[in-house]
C-alpha positions as CSV (number, residue, x, y, z in Angstrom):
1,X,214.2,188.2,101.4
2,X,212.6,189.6,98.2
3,X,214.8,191.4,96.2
4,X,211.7,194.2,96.0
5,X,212.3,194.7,99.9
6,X,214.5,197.0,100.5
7,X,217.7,195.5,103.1
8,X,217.6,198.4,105.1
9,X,214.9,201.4,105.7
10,X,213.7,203.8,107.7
11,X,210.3,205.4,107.6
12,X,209.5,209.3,108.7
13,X,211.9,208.8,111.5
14,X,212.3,212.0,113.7
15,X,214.8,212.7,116.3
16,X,214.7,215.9,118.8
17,X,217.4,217.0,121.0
18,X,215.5,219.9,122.9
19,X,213.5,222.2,120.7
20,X,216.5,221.4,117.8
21,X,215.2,218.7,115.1
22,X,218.3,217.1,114.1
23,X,216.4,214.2,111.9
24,X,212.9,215.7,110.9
25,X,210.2,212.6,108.8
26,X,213.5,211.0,107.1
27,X,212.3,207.9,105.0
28,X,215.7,206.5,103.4
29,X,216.2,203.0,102.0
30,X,219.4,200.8,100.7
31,X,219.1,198.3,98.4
32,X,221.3,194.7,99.0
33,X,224.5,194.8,97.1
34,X,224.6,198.6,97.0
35,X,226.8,201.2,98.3
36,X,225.2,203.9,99.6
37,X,226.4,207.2,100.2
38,X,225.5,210.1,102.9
39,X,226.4,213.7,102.8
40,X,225.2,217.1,104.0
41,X,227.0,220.3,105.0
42,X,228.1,219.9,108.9
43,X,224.8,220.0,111.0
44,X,223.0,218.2,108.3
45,X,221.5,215.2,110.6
46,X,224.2,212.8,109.2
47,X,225.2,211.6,112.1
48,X,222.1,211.8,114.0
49,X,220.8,209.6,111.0
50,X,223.3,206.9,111.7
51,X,222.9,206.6,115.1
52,X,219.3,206.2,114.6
53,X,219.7,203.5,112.1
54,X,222.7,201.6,114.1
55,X,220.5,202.3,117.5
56,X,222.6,204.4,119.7
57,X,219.9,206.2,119.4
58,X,216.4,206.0,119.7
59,X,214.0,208.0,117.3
60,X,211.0,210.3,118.8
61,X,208.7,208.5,115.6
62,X,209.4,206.4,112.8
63,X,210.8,203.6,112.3
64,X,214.0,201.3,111.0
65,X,213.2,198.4,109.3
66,X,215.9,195.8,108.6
67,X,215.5,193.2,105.9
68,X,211.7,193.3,106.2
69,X,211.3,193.2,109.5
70,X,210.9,196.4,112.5
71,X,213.9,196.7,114.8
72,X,213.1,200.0,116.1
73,X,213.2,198.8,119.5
74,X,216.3,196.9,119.9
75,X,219.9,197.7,120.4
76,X,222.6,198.1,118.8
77,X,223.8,194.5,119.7
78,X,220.6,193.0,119.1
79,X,220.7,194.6,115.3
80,X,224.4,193.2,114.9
81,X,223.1,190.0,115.4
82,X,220.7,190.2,112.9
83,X,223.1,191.8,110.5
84,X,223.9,195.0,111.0
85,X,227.3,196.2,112.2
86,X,228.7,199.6,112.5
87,X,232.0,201.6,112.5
88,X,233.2,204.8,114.4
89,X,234.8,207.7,113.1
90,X,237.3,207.3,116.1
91,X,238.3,203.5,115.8
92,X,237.6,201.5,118.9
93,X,240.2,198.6,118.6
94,X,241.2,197.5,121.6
95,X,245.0,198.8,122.0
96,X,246.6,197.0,124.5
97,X,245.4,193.9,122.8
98,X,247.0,192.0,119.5
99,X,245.7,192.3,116.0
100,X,244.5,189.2,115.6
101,X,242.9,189.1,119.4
102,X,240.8,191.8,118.1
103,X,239.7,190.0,115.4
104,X,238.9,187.0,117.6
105,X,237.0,189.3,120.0
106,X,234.6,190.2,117.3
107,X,233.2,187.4,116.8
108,X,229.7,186.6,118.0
109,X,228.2,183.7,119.3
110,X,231.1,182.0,120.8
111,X,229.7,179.3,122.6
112,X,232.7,179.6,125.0
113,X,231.3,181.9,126.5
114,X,228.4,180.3,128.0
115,X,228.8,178.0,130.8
116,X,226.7,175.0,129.9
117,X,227.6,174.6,126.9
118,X,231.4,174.7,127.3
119,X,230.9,171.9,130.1
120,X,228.5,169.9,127.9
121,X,229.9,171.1,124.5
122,X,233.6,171.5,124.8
123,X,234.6,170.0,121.0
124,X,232.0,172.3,119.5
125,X,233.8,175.5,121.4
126,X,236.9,174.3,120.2
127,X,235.8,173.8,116.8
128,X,234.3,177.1,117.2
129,X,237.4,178.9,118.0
130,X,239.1,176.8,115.3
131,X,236.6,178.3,112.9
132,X,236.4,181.7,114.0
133,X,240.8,181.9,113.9
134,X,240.7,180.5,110.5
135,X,238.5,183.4,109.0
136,X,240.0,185.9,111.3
137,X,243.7,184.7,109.1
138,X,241.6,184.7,106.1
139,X,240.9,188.6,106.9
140,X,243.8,189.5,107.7
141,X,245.3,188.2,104.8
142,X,242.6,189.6,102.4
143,X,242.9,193.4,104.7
144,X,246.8,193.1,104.2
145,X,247.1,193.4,107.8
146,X,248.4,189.5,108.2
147,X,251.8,190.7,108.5
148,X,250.9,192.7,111.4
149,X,248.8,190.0,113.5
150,X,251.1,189.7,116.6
151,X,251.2,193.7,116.8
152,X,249.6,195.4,119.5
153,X,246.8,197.2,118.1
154,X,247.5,200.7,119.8
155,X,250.6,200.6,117.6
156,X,249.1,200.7,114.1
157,X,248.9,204.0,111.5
158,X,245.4,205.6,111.8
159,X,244.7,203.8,108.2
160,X,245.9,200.5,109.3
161,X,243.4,201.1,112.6
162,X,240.3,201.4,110.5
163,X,241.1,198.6,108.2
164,X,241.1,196.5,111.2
165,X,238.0,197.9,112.3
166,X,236.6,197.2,108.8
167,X,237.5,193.6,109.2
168,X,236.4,193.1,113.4
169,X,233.1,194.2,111.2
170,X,232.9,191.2,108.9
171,X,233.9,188.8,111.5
172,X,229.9,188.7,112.5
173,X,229.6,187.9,108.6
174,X,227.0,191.1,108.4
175,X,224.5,192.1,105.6
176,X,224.8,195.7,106.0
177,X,227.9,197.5,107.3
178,X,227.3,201.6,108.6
179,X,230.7,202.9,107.8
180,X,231.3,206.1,109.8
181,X,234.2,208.1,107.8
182,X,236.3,205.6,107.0
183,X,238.7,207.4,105.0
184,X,238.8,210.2,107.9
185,X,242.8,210.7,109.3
186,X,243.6,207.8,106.4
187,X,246.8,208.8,104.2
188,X,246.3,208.3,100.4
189,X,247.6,204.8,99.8
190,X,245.9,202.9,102.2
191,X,242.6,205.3,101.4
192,X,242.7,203.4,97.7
193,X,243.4,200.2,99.3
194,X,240.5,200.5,101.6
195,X,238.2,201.8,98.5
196,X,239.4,198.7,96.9
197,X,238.0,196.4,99.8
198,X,235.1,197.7,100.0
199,X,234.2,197.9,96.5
200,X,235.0,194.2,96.3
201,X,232.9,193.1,99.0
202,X,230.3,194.8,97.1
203,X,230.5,193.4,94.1
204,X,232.2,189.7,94.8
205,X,230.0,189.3,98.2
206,X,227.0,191.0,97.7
207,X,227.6,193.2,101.0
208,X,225.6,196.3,101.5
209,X,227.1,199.8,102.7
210,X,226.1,202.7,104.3
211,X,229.0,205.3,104.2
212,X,229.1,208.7,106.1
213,X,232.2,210.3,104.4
214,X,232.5,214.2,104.4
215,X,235.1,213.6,101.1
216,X,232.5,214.1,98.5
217,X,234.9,213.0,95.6
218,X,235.2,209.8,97.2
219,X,231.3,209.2,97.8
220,X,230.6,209.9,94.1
221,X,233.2,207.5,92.7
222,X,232.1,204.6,94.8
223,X,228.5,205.0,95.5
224,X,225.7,203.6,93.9
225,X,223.5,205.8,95.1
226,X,223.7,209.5,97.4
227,X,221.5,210.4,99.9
228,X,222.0,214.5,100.4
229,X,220.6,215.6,103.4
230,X,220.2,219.5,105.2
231,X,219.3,220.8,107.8
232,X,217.7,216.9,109.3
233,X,216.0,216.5,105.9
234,X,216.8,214.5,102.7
235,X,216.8,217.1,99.7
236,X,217.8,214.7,97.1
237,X,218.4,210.8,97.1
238,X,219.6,209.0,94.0
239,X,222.8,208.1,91.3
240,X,225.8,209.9,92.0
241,X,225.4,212.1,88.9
242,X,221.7,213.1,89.9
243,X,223.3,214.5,93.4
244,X,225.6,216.1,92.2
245,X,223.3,218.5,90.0
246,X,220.9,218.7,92.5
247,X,220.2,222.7,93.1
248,X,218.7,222.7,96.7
249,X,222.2,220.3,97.1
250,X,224.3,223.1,95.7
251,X,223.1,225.6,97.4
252,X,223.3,224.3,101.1
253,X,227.2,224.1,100.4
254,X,227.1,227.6,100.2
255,X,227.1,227.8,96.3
256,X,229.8,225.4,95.5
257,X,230.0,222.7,93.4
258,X,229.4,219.4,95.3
């Protein structure tokens, strides 16, 4: 892909729930390697936004273009194989299951799970499952969360719940990752050591973010770039230091200083 194509776009997308726009002619795009950030005061289209993007949703016009090529029309599985993979606000582990089985779990394209080939391919499942435990230790490990492998998932902090989530995300080795509010319900310690993963997959792997995060201090410290949105339109999109000046910004948070 060119670097002069942006990874991820969308182009005058709309989305209509009733006579309510939520997402009115939004044309957004992320650069590779970037983090970006997306706020708005609450009813902004945010969320709407990054449904549309991930495709839980499906837009009423526009478009979502991912590394050059249209993906409007396929699912959210469909995208995740071609890259994109999305978090929750509410983390969706699976709770009666181990940490390190929903690691495992996340991985795609286990040929296991096909009946021909596990009869006519049985080494290359193995080495497949092989693989796929090795990274998901290498994870752990890297997520701090190694110690905690044989744990049932239900049993981990809120914090600990969305760095796992963060890592069943990069077990499909994705481009871009949606990031719901990570830091949502997260205490302060593990907050920074979340930041600090995600910063470094940034800049050591090249990944490319999309965060929804209502804590505006934390989107302008780690973003490259802010998208502000009200009221299902974008009023501003650029550097963190841009945003925060923005007037029309300013004013739909009621006066206050973003």
């Amino acid at each position: 892909m060119s670097d002069s194509v942006p990874i991820l776009e969308t182009e005058n997308v709309t989305r209509s729930f009733g006579g309510l726009v939520a997402v009115d002619n939004v044309s957004v795009s992320l650069r590779q390697g970037e983090i970006t950030g997306l706020i708005g005061p609450n009813g902004a289209g945010k969320s709407t936004l990054f449904n549309l993007v991930s495709g839980f949703l499906d837009p009423d016009d526009g478009t979502v273009m991912l590394k050059g090529q249209d993906v409007t029309e396929l699912r959210p599985d469909e995208r995740a194989e071609r890259g994109l993979i999305r978090t929750f606000q509410i983390t969706r582990e699976l709770s009666g299951m181990t940490v390190m089985n929903n690691m495992l779990l996340a991985a795609q394209d286990n040929p296991g799970e096909r009946i021909v080939p596990l009869l006519t391919k049985l080494g290359a499942a193995r080495e497949y499952e092989n693989e796929q435990r090795e990274r998901a230790e290498e994870l752990l490990k890297y997520l701090e969360l190694w110690e905690l492998r044989d744990e049932y998932a239900g049993n981990l902090s809120g914090g600990q719940r969305k760095l796992l989530e963060l890592g069943r995300s990069l077990m499909s080795d994705p481009d871009v990752l949606l990031l719901d509010e990570p830091m949502a319900g997260v205490n302060p310690d593990l907050t920074d050591h979340l930041l600090d993963r995600i910063m470094e997959l940034r800049d050591e792997e090249n990944r490319t973010f999309l965060i929804v995060e209502h804590d505006i201090d934390t989107i302008m410290s780690i973003s490259d770039t802010v998208i502000g949105m009200h009221n299902g339109q974008v009023l501003v999109q650029g550097e963190p230091e841009v945003v925060q000046q923005d007037e029309q910004l300013l004013e739909a948070y009621l006066g206050g200083e973003v």
